[in-house]
C-alpha positions in Angstrom: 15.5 33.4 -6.4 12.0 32.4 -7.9 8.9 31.9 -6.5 6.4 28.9 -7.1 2.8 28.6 -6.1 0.0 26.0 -5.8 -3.6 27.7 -5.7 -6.3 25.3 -5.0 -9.6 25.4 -3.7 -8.6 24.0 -0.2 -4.7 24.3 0.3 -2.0 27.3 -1.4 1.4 25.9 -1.1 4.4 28.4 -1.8 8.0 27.8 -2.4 11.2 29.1 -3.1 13.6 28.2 -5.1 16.6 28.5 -6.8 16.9 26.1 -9.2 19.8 26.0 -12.3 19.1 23.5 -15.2 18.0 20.4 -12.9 15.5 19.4 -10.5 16.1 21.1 -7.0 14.3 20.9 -4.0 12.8 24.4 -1.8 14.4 26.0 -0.2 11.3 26.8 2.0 8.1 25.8 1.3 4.6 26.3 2.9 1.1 25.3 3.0 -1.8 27.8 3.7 -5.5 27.0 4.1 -6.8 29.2 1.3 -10.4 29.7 3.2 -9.0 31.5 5.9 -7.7 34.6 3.3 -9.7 37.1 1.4 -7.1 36.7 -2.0 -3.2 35.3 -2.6 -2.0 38.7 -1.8 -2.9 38.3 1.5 -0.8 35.0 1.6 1.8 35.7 -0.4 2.2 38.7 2.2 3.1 36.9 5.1 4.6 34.3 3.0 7.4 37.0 2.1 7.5 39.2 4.5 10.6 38.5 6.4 9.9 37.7 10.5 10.5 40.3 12.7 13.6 40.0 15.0 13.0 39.8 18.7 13.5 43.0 20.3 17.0 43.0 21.9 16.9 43.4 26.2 17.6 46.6 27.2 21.1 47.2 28.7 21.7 49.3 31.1 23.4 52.0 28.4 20.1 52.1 26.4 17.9 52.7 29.7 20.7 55.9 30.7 20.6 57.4 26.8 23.1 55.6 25.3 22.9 54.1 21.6 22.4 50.3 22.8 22.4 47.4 20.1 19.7 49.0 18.1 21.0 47.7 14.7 19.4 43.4 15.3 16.2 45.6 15.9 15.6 46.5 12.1 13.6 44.1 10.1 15.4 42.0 7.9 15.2 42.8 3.9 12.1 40.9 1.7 14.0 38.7 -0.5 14.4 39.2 -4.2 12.1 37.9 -6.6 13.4 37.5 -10.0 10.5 35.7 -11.5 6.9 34.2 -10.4 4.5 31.3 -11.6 1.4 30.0 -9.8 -1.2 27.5 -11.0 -4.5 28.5 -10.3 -7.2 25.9 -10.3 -9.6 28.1 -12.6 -9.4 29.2 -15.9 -6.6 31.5 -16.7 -7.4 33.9 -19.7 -5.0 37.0 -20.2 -3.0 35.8 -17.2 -6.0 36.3 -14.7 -7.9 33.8 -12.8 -11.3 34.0 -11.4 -10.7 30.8 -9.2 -13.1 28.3 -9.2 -13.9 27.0 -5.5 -12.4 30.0 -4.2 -13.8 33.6 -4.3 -10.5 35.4 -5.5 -9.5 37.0 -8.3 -5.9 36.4 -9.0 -4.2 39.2 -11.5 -0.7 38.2 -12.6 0.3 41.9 -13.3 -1.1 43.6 -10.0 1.0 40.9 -8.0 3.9 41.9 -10.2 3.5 45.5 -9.3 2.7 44.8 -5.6 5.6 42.5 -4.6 8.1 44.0 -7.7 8.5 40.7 -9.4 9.8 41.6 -12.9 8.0 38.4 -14.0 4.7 36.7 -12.7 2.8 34.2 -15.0 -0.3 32.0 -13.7 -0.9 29.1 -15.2 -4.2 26.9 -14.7 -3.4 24.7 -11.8 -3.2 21.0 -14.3 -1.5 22.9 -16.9 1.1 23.6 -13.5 1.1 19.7 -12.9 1.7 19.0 -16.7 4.9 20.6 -16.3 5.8 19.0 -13.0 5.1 15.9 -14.2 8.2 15.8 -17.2 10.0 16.4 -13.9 9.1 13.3 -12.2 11.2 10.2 -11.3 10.2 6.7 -11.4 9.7 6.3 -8.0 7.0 9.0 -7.6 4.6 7.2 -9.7 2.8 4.3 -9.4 1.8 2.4 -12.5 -1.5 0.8 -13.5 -0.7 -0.3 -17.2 2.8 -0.6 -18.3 1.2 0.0 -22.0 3.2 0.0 -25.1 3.6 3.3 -26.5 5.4 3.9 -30.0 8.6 4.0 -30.4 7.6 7.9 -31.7 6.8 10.9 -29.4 3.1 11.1 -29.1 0.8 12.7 -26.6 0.3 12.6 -23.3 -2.9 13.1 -20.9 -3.5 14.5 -17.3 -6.6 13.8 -15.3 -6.7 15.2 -11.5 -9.2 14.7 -9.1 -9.3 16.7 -5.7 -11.4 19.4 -4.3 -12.1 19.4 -8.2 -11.2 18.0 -11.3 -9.1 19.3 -13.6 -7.9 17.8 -17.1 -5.1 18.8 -19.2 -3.3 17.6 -22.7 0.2 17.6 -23.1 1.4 17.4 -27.2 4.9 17.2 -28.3 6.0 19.8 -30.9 8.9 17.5 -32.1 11.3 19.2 -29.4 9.4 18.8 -26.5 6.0 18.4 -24.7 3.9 21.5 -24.6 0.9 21.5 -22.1 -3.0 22.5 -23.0 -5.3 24.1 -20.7 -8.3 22.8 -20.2 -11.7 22.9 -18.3 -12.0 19.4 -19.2 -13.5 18.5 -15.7 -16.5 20.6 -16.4 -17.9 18.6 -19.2 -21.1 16.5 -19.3 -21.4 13.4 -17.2 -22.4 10.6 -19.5 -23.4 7.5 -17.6 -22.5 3.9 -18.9 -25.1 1.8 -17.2 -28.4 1.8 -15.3 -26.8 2.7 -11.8 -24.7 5.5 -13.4 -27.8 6.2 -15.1 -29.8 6.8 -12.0 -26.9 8.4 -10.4 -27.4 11.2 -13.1 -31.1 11.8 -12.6 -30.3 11.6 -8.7 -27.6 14.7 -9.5 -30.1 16.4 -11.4 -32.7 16.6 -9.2 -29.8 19.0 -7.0 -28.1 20.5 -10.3 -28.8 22.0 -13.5 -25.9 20.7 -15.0 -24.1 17.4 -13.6 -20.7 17.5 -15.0 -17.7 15.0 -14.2 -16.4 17.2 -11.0 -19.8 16.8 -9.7 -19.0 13.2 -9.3 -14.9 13.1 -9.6 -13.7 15.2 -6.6 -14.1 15.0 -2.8 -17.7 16.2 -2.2 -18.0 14.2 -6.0 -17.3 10.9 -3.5 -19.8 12.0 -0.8 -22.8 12.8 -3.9 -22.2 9.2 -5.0 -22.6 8.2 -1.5 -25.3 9.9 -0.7 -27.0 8.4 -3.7 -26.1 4.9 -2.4 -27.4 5.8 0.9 -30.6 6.9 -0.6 -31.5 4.5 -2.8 -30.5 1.0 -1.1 -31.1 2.8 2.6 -27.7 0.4 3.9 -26.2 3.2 5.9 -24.8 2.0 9.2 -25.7 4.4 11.9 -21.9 4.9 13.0 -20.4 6.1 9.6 -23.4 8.6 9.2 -22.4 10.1 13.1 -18.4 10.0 12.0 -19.3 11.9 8.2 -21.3 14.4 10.0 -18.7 15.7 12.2 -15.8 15.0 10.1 -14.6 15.1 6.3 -17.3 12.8 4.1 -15.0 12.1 1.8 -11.9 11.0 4.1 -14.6 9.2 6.0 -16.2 7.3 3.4 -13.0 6.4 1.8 -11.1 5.1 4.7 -14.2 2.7 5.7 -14.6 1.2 2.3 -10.6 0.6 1.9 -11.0 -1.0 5.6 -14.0 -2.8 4.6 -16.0 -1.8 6.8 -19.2 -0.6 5.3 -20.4 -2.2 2.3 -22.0 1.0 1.0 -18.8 2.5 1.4 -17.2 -0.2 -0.4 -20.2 0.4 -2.7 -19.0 4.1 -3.4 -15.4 3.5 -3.8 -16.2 0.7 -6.6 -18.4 3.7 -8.5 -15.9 6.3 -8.2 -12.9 4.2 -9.6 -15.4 2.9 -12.7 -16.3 6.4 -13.1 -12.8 7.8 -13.4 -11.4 5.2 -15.0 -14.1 6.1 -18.4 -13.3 9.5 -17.9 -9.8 8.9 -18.0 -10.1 6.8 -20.8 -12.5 9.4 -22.8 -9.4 11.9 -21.8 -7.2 9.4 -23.7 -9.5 9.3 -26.8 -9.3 12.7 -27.1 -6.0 13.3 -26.8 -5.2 9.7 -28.7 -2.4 9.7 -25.7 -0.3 7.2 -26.6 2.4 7.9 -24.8 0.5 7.6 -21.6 -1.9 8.9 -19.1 -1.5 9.8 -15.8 -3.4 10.3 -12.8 -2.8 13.3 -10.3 -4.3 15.3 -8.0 -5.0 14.5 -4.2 -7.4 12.0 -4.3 -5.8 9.0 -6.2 -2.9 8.4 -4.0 -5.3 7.6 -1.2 -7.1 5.1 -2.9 -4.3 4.0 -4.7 -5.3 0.8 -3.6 -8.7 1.0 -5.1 -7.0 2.1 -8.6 -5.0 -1.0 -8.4 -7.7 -3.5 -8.1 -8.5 -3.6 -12.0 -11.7 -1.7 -11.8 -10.5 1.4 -12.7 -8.5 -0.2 -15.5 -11.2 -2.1 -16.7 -13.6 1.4 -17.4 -10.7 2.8 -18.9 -10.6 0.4 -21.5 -14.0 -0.2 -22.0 -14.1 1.6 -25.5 -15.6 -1.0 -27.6 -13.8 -1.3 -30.7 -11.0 1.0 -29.2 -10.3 -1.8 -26.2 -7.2 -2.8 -28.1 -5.7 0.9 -28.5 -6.6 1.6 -25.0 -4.5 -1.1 -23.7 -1.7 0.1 -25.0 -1.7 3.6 -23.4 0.8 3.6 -20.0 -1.7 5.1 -17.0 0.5 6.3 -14.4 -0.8 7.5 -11.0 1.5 10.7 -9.6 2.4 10.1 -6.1 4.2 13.3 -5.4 2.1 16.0 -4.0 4.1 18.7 -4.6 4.0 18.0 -8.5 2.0 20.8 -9.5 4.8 23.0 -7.6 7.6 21.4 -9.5 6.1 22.6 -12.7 5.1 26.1 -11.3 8.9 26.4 -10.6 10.1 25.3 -14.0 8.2 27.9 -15.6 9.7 30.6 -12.9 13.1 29.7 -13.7 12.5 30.1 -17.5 10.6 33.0 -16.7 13.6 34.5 -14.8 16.2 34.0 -18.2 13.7 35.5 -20.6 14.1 39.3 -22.3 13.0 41.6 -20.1 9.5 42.8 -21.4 
């Protein structure tokens, strides 16, 4: 049995498996709202620790001193762990994590030696997702360019947006495809026109440094409103009542796919152009010809929005590169639990190695 784990700033979602040398699904698998614990011990705790039996009725032998059916009273065993992986969304260095948009500190070895896992690796949460997604089928992505990538192995590139944004490089080794960490997400913003341009100086009147995650994430979305609402002061009054008391960025999003609020419409149309040139200067860094794709919790709900050619159209917009860039596949991951899938892979080669 192995254990996979999705950390991320808003949700942890833990599974188990036991997988051989092909795709399987969980055997259970559940979703925590990481704000409500103080670390991923605290979850992984009443993840695996086994429900309590109810406590049999008392017969009428137990109430006059006899033995009664004691034995369905004794909790039941915590399962067997042979190996562990979790991707963290936050840099991992010496297998350790001090999460990003989560105030946890995540030590591979102290989890180990609290829940007796022989084998616990943590991975950066995209580096997880990289894995998963050499595990995906057809029909869990969504394609924006069908490209034409070499008949040769080259690279691939990963490019997530959710609570944050997270970036990742896969390269193949001749054998197979090895993934990079990365804090790609935390790089400079670099705007490519005059309203990007004032977008920036709007950011940095809030920020010392504005990086892509300012602007490609869920509160990224609400910033970009916000800056729409500012500047061209077109917010209707019943958008501004529903963001206030619900999530901005669900809010915003599902009145600009409905049409209903230009500015709304406004912010969607930035957001895609914006992630579209990062994704593309992902892809010029990586020279991914074998494809990008897109991940994360964001693009499937505006899936949509990606496929209306605006997004496409940043991501080629490299000048004399337009050519190359039209070439790369860009794929948008539709399976949620992708990042999982690859957590899992590593566990079950985890649970084969040498012992240490």
């Amino acid at each position: 049995m192995i254990l996979a784990g999705d950390i991320g700033g808003t949700k942890t979602n833990l599974a188990l498996y036991e997988w051989a040398s092909e795709r399987v699904e969980p055997l259970r698998l559940e979703s925590f709202h990481s704000g409500d614990y103080t670390s991923l011990e605290d979850i992984l705790v009443e993840f695996l620790t086994p429900p309590q039996p109810p406590r049999p009725v008392e017969s009428r032998e137990t109430t006059e001193g006899g033995k009664g059916d004691q034995a369905d009273a004794r909790p039941s065993e915590r399962v067997k762990l042979a190996a562990a992986c979790f991707g963290i969304a936050g840099p991992v260095i010496d297998n350790r994590c001090q999460t990003t948009n989560l105030p946890w500190i995540v030590d591979g070895r102290a989890i180990a030696k609290k829940f007796e896992i022989p084998r616990v690796q943590l991975l950066n949460d995209l580096e997880a997702t990289a894995y998963g997604i050499l595990w995906l089928r057809p029909d869990e992505l969504e394609v924006l360019n069908a490209g034409s990538p070499p008949k040769k192995r080259q690279a691939l590139a990963l490019i997530a947006a959710g609570t944050g944004l997270g970036e990742s490089i896969l390269f193949w080794d001749g054998k197979s495809y090895r993934p990079m960490p990365s804090e790609g997400g935390h790089t400079d913003f670099a705007p490519n026109n005059d309203q990007e341009i004032e977008l920036l100086r709007y950011l940095r009147s809030q920020y010392l440094h504005v990086s892509y995650e300012r602007i490609l994430s869920g509160p990224g979305l609400h910033a970009i409103y916000e800056f729409l609402r500012d500047t061209k002061k077109n917010e209707p009054t019943w958008l501004a009542e529903k963001i206030k008391i619900g999530n901005p960025a669900a809010e915003i999003a599902q009145a600009g796919l409905q049409g209903q609020a230009e500015i709304a419409k406004q912010a969607l149309d930035l957001f895609a152009s914006i992630y579209g040139a990062e994704a593309g200067n992902l892809a010029l860094k990586a020279l991914s010809l074998d494809g990008v794709y897109v991940g994360g919790g964001i693009a499937p709900k505006l899936i949509t929005k990606l496929k209306d050619g605006i997004f496409m159209k940043a991501f080629m917009n490299k000048g004399r590169y337009k050519k190359l860039m039209s070439q790369m596949p860009v794929k948008v991951i539709m399976n949620p639990q992708t990042a999982l899938l690859g957590a899992a892979s590593v566990a079950e080669a985890l649970s084969h190695a040498p012992a240490p």
